[in-house]
C-alpha positions as CSV (number, residue, x, y, z in Angstrom):
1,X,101.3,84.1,96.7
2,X,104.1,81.5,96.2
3,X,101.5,78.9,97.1
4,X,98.9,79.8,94.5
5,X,101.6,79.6,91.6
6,X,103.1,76.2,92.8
7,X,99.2,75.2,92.8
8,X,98.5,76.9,89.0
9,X,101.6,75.3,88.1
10,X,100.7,72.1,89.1
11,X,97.4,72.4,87.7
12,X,95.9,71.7,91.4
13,X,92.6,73.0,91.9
14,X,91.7,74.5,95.0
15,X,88.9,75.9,97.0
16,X,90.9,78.5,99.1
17,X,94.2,79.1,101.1
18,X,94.1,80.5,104.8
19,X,96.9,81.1,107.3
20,X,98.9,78.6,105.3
21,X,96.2,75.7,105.3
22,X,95.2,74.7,101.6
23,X,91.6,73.6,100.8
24,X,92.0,71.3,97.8
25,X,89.3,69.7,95.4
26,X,89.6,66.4,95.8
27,X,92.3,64.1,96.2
28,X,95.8,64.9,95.2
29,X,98.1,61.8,93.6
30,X,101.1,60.7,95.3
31,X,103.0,62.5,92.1
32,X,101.5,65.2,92.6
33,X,101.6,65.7,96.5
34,X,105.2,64.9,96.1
35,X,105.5,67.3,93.4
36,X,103.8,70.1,95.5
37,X,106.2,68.9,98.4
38,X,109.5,69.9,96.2
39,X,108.3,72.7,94.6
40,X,107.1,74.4,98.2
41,X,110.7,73.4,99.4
42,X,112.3,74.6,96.9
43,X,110.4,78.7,97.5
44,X,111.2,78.2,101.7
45,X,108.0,76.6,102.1
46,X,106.9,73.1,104.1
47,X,103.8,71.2,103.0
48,X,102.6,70.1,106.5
49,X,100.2,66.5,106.2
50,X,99.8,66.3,109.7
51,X,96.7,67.9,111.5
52,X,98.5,68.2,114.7
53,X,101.4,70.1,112.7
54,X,99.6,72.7,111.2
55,X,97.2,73.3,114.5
56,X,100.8,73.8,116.0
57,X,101.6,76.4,113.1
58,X,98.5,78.0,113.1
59,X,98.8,78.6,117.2
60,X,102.4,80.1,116.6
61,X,101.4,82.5,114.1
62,X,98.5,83.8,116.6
63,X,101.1,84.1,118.8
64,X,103.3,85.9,117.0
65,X,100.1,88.1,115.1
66,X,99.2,88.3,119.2
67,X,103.2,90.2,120.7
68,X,103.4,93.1,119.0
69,X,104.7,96.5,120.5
70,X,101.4,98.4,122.5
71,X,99.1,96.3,121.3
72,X,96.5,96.5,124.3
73,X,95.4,92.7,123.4
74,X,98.7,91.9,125.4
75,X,96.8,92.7,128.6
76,X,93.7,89.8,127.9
77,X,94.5,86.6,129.0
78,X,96.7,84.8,125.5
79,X,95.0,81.4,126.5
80,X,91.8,83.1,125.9
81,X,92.8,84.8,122.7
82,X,94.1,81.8,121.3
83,X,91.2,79.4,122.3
84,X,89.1,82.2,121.0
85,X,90.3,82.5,117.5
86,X,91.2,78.5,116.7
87,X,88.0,77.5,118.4
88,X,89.5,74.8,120.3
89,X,90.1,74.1,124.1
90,X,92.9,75.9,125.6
91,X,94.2,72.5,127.7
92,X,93.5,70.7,123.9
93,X,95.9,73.6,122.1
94,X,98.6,73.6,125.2
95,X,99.0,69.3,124.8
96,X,99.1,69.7,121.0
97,X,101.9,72.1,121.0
98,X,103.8,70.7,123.8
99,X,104.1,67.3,122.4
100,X,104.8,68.8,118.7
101,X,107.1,71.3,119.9
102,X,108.7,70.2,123.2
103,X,108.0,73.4,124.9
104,X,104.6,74.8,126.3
105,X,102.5,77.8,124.8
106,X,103.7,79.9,127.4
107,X,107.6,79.3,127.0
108,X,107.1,79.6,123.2
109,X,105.1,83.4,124.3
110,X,108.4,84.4,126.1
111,X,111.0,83.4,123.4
112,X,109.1,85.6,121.1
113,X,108.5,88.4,123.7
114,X,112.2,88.6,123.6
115,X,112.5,88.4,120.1
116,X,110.4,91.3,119.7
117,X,112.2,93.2,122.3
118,X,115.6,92.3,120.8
119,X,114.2,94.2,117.4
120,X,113.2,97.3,119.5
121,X,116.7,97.7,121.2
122,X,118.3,96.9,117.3
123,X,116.3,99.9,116.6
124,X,117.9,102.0,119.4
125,X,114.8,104.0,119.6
126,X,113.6,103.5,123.3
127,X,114.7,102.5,126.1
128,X,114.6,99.9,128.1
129,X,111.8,101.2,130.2
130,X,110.0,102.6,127.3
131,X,110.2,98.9,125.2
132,X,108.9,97.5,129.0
133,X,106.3,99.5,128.9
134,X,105.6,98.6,125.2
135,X,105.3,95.0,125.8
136,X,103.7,95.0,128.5
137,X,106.1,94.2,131.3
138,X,105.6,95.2,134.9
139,X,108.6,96.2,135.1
140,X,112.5,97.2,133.1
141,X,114.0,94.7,135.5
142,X,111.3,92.2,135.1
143,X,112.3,92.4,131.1
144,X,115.8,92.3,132.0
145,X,115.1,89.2,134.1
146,X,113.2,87.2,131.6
147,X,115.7,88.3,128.7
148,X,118.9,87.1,130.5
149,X,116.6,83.5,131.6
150,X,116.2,83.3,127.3
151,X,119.4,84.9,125.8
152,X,121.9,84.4,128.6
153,X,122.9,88.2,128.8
154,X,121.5,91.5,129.7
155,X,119.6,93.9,127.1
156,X,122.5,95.8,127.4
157,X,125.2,93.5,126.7
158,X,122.7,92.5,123.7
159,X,123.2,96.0,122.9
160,X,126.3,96.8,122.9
161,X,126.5,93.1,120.7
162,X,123.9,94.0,117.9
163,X,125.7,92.4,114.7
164,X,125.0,88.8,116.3
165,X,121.9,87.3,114.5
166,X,118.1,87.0,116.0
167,X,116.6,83.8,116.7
168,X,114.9,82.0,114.2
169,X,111.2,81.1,115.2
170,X,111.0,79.1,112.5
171,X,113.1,76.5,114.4
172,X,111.0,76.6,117.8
């Protein structure tokens, strides 16, 4: 929604927005572009130029749209997911991202794993074998192993730790 005002206010006429990627009519001035630039930074936002960059966003967001507790979609193949709805070679997504981003799909799959698992113990709702068994792990102490190779501690030292902050995916 943010988008669309900083566009009206602008004057910027556009065709349509989508997962963050604008469709504008015609060519925007350097002013303007500039203009768009502060005005997006100024509501949280990042006006990304570069192809590569938003392909890298777009995957991400999949991702993250992808890890959610008992979704059965966590069972297919994520390579196969992901090709499927960008439309582009898995080995042509995995270099993208892994140049942009330094880490590969499937690294950038477990950080968020984690992430979502830290939410479900914040919510002290389940436990550890039920949030497992939620996301899809074969096991409680395969989740415990994976947390402790991300965080550094145990789900329940994580626990018994809550007020410390999430990690922000925003920064991977």
């Amino acid at each position: 929604m943010r988008v669309r005002e900083e566009l009206k206010k602008l004057n910027i006429p556009y065709i349509s927005i989508d997962l963050g990627v604008i469709d504008i009519e015609g060519e925007l001035s350097k002013k303007k572009r500039n203009q768009l630039k502060i005005n997006l930074k100024n509501s949280g936002l990042e006006l990304l130029e570069n192809k590569r960059s938003v392909l890298v966003e777009k995957i991400k967001n999949h991702i993250i749209e992808l890890i959610q507790p008992n979704i059965k979609a966590q069972k297919e193949n994520y390579s196969i997911l992901i090709s499927e709805r960008l439309g582009y070679d898995y080995t042509y997504l995995s270099n993208v991202f892994s140049e942009e981003k330094g880490i590969t799909i499937q690294q950038f799959i477990i950080v968020i794993r984690v992430e979502k698992v830290k939410e479900l113990i914040m919510y002290n709702e389940l436990s550890l074998k039920q949030i497992a068994n939620q996301m899809q792990y074969s096991s409680a102490a395969h989740l415990s192993n994976q947390f402790k190779k991300i965080t550094g501690s145990t789900p329940s030292y994580f626990k018994g730790n809550i007020h410390k902050e999430r990690c922000n995916i925003e920064t991977i």
